[in-house]
N, C-alpha and C positions, 0 to 999 in steps of 0.2 A: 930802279937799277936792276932788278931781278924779281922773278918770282919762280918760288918753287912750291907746285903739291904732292902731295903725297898721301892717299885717301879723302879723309874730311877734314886734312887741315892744310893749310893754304899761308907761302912765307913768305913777305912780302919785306922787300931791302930796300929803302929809299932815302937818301941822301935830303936834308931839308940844312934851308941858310936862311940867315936872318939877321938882325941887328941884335944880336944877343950872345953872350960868350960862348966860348968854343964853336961857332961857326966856321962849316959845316958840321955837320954831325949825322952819323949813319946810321938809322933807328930800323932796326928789326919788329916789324908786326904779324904775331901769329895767330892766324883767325882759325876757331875752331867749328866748322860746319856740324849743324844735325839736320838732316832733312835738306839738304841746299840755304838753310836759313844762318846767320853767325849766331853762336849759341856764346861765345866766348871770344874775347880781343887781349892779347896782352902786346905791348908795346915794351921793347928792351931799347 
């Protein structure tokens, strides 16, 4: 649904659906670059 960066980290917005409650649901992942490599992922 979106992305935004902003130096070495990288926000990614995507919408995911499924057979499972509260479907849809909008999950924020913020990948943390060092070197162009993910050093770090958190998922809200």
């Amino acid at each position: 649904m979106g992305v935004h960066t902003q130096g070495e980290q990288v926000n990614v917005t995507a919408r995911v659906s499924g057979d499972f409650p509260q479907s849809p649901l909008q999950l924020e992942h913020v990948f943390q670059l060092v070197d162009g490599k993910i050093a770090e992922l958190q998922i809200h």
